[in-house]
ZAKE-242908 format. One record per residue: x, y, z of N, C-alpha, C, O in turn; residue in three letters. Coordinates in steps of 0.05 Angstrom, whole numbers, plus 5000, padded with zeros to 4 digits. Layout:
ZAKE-242908
XYZXYZXYZXYZALA ...
end
This chain:
ZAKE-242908
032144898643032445168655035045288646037245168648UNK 034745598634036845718626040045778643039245808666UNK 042745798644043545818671045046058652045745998629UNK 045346328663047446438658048546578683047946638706UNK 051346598662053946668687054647038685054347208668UNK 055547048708056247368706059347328711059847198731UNK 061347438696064947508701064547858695063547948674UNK 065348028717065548238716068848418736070848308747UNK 068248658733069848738751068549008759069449238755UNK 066348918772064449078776064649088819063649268832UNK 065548948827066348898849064348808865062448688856UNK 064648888891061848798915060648958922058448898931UNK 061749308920060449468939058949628916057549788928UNK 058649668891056749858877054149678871054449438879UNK 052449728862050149648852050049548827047849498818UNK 052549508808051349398779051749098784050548938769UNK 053149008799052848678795049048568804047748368795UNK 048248788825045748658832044148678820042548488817UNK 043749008803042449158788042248908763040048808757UNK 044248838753045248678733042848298728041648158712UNK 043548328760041548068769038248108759036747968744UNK 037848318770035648418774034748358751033248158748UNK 035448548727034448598695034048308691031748228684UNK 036148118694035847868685032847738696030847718681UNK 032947648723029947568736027547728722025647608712UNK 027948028722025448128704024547978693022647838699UNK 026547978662025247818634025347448641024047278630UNK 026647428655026747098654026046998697028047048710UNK 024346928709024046978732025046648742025646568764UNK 024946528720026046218729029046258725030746288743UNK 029246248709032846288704035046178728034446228751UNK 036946068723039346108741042046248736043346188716UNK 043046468756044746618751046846538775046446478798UNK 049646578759051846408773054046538763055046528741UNK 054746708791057046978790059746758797060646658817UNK 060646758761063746678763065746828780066946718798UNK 066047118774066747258796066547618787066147698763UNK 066747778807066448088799068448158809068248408811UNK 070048108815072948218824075948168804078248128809UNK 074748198783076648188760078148488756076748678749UNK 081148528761081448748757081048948748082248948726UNK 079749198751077849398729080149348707082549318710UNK 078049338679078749418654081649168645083349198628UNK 081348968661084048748652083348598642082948388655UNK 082748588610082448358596083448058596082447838593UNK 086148158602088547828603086747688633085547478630UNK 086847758647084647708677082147558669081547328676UNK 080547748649078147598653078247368626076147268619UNK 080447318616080247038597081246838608080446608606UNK 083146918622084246698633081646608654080846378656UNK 080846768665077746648692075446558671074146358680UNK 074646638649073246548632073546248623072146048629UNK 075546278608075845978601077545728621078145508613UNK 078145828644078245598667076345488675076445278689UNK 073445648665070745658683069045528668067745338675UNK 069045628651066145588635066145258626064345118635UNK 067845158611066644828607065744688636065244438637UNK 065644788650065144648679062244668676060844518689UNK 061244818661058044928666056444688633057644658611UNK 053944578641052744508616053344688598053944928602UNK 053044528568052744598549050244698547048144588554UNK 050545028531048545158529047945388549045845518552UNK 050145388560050345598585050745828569052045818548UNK 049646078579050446308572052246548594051446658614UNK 054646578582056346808594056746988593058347058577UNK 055547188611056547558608059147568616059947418633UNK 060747768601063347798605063148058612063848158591UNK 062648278630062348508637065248718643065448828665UNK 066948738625069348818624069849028599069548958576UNK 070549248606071149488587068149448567068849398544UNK 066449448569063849438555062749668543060549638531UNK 063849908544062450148537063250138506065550118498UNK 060450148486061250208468062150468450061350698449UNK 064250308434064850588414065750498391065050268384UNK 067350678374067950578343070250298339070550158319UNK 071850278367072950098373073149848381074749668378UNK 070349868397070249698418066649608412064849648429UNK 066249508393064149348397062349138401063448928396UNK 060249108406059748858416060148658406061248668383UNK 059548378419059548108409057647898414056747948436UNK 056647678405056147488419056547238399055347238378UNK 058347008407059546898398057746548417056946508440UNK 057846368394056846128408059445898397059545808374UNK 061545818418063945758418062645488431060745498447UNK 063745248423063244948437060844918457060944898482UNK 059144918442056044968447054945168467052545148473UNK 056845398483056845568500056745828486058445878469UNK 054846008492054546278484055846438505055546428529UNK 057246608490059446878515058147158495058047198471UNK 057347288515056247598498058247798521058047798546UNK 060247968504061848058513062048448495060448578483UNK 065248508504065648758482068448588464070048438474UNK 068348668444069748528421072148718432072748928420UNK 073348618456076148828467078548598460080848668462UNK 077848318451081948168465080247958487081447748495UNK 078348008493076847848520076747508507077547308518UNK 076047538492075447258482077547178463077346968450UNK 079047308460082247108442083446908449084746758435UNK 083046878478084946708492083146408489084746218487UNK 080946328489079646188492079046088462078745848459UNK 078746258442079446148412081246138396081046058373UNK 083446228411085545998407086645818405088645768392UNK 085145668421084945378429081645338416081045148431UNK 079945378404077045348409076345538378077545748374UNK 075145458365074545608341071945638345070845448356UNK 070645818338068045968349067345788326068945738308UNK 063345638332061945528313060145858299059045818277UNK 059846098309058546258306059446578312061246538328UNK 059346768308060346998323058547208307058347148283UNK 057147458315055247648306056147918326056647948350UNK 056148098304056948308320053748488322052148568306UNK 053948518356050748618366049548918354050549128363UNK 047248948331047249108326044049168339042449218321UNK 042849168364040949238377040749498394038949578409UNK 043049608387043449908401041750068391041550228410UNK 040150158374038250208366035550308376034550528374UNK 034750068387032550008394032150018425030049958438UNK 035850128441035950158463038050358472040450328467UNK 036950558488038550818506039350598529038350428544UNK 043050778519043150528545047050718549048650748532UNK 047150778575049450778588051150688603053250778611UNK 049450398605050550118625050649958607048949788611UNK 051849908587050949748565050349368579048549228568UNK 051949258602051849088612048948998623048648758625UNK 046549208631045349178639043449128617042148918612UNK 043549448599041149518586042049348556040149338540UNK 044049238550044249048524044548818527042748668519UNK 046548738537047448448542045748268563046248028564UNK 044448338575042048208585039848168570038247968570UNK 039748388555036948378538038548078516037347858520UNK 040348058500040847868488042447628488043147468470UNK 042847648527042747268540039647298546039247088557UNK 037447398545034947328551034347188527033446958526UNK 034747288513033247198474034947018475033846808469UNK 036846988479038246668479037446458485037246248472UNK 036746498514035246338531032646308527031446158541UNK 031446428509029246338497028746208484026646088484UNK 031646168461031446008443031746208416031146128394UNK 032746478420032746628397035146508380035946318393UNK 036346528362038346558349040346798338038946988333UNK 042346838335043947018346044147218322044947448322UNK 042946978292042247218271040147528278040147748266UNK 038947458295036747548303037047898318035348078316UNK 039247918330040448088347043948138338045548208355UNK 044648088312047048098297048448058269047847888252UNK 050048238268050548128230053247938241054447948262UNK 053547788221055647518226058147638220058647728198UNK 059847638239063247798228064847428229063947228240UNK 066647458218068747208211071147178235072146968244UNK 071847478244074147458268074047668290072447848287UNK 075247668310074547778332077147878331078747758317UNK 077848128345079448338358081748178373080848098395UNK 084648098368085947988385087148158412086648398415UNK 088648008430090048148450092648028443093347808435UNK 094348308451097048178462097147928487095347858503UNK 099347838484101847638503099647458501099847368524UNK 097647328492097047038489099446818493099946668512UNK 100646878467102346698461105046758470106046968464UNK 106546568486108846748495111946748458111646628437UNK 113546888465116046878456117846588454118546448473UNK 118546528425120546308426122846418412122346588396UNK 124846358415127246518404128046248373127545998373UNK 129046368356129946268334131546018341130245828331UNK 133645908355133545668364133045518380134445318385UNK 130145608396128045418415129945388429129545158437UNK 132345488441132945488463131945678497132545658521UNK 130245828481128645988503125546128501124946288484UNK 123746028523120446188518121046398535122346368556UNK 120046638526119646858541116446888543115146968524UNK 115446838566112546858573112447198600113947358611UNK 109447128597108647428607106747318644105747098648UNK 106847498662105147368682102047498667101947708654UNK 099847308672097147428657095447448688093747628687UNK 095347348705094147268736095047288752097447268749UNK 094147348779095647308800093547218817091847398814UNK 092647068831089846878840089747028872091447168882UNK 086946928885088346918903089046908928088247028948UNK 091446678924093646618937095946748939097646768957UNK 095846868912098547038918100746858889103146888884UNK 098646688877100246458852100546668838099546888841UNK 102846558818102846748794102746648776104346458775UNK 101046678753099946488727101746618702101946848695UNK 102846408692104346588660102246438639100846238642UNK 102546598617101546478594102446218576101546148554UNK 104546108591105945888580104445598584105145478604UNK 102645478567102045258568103245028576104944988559UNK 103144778597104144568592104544418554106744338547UNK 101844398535102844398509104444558501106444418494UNK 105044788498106545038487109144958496110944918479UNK 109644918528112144768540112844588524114544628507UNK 111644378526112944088517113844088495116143988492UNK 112144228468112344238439115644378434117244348416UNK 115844528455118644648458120744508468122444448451UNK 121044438488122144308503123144058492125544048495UNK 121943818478122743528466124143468488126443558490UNK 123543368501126343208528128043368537129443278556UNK 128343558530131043758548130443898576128544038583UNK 132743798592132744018622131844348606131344428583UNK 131944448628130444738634130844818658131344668677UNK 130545098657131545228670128745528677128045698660UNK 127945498700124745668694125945948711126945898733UNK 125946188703127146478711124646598714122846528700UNK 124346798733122746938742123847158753122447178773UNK 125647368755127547548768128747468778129947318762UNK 129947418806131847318822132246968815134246818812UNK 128846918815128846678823128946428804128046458781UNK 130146158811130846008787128745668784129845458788UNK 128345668783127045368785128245068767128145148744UNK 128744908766129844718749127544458750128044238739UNK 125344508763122844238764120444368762119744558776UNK 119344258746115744348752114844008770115643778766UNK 112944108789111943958806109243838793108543938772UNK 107843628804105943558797103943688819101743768813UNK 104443688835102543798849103843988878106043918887UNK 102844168888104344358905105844118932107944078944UNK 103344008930105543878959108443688951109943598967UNK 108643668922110943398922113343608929115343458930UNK 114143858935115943888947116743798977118943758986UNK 114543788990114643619029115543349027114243189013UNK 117643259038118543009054117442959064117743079085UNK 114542749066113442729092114442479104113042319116UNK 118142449096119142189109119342369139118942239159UNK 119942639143120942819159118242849183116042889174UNK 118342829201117042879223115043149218116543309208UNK 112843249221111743489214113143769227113943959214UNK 113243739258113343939260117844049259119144239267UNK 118343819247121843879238120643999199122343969181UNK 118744079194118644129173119544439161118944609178UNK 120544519142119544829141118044889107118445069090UNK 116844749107116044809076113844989064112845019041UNK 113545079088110645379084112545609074114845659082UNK 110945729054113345819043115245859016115546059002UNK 116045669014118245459001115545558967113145558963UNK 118245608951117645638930118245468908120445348909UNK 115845418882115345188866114045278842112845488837UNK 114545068828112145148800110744968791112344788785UNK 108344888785108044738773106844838749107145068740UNK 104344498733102544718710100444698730100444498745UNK 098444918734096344868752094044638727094244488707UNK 091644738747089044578731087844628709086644458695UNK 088144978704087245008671089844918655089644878631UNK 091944888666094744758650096844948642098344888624UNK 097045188657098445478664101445388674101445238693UNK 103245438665105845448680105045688696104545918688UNK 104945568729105145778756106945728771107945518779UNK 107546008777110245968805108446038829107046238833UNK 108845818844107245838872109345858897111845898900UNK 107445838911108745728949106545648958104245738960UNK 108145388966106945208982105545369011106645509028UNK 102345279009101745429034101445739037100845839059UNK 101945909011102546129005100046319027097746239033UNK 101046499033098846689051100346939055102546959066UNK 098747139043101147429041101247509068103547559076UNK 098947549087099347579112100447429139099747499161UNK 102147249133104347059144106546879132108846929140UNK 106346709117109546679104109646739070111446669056UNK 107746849062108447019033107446929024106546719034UNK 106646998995106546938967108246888944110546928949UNK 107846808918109446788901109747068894112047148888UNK 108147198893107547568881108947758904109847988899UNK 109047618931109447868946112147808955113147998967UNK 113847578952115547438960118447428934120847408939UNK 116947448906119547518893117947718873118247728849UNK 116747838884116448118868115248068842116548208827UNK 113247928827112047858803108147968803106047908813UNK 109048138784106548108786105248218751106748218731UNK 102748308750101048218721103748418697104148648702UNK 104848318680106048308659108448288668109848418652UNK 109748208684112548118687113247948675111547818664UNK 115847888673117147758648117347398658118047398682UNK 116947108647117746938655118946738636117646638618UNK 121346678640122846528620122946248621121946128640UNK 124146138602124045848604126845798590126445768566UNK 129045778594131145638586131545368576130845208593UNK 132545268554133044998554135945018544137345178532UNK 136344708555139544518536139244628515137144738508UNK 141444598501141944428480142244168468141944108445UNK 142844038483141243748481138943548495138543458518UNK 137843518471136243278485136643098494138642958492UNK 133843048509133842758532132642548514133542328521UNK 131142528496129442368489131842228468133942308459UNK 130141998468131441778447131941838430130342018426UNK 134041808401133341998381130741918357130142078340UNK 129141618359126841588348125041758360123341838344UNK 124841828382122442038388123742358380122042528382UNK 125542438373125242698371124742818342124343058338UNK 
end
């Protein structure tokens, strides 16, 4: 059985996420459909790659992904559908999918030339459904596309390294939510920089000198609970897709804060990474 996913920023209260459903059950009545999420900031590309590719290897291979984000076509902005590590994503060739083949080299990519054969002002509904259906049939992607070689990049993927790797200048791309703040700085991207040297993690005011393994290793729980105060209490680690994030422990904007509402960060703010000048590592490892 076919499963496809919907990522939109189409929200809860209009009709195209259901509308959206709908077209799908039409042509395919078995099908499974599985809303990654619709609350992706209108029109925020950096948003919906980063939720894209946190998401999708979780799903079998062979899954198909609508990416329903800035989709209207024009001479700029046109379609795609790309079959990346045995997963098909049919999207608008905006920057949406850079982030994810960057790391991931597409086995396939066809730019959708079925407009044609369809009036359509929702293009989400009236195209990209019609060709995760033929997918899920078993069509092939020659079928509904001519084969292009590269896709449309986005800015701040990759963060800033300065000429002597003494500093990353990364961008916030997320804000979850908790209230985390996600930079584009990879744990790899880190390390490859870093070779054994302290650091120094900047975010406006705020300074960090540890990434955590996990939010709680900042709590003593040699300390009695309620002598605790660590709700709150600000940290970074890499999260689970492997993101350098600045959190708080326990974070909740409507009682002891967030990382976003608490030092003021939010989608493209600046986040740095300082290092030594000397290394920690042995000098056979560096």
């Amino acid at each position: 059985m076919a499963i496809i996913t919907l990522t939109t920023d189409f929200g809860e209260k209009d009709h195209f996420a259901g509308a959206t459903k709908g077209a799908i059950y039409s042509e395919l009545p078995d099908v499974k459909i599985v809303d990654i999420s619709h609350s992706v900031s209108p029109f925020n590309i950096l948003e919906a790659g980063y939720i894209i590719q946190n998401a999708y290897n979780s799903f079998p291979k062979g899954t198909i992904h609508i990416i329903g984000i800035d989709s209207e076509i024009n001479e700029e902005n046109k379609h795609i559908a790309i079959k990346l590590d045995d997963h098909f994503f049919i999207c608008a060739n905006n920057g949406i999918m850079s982030m994810i083949c960057s790391e991931i080299a597409p086995e396939k990519i066809v730019e959708i030339n079925i407009h044609d054969r369809i009036q359509s002002s929702f293009p989400v509904l009236d195209v990209f459904v019609k060709v995760a259906c033929h997918i899920a049939r078993g069509g092939t992607l020659e079928v509904i596309g001519k084969t292009i070689t590269e896709i449309k990049p986005t800015k701040y993927i990759t963060p800033f390294v300065n000429d002597d790797k003494t500093q990353i200048i990364g961008s916030v791309i997320y804000v979850d939510n908790y209230g985390n703040v996600v930079t584009n700085i990879t744990r790899s991207f880190f390390e490859t920089i870093q070779k054994g040297r302290t650091f120094e993690v900047s975010a406006r005011n705020n300074k960090f000198k540890k990434i955590h393994k996990r939010y709680s290793d900042i709590v003593n729980f040699e300390i009695p609970e309620e002598k605790r105060h660590d709700e709150g209490r600000g940290l970074v680690v890499f999260n689970s897709g492997g993101f350098l994030e600045i959190a708080v422990y326990k974070s909740n904007s409507a009682t002891v804060g967030s990382a976003s509402t608490l030092m003021g960060l939010y989608l493209m703010d600046t986040v740095s990474v300082n290092f030594s000048t000397e290394s920690m590592l042995p000098k056979s490892l560096e």
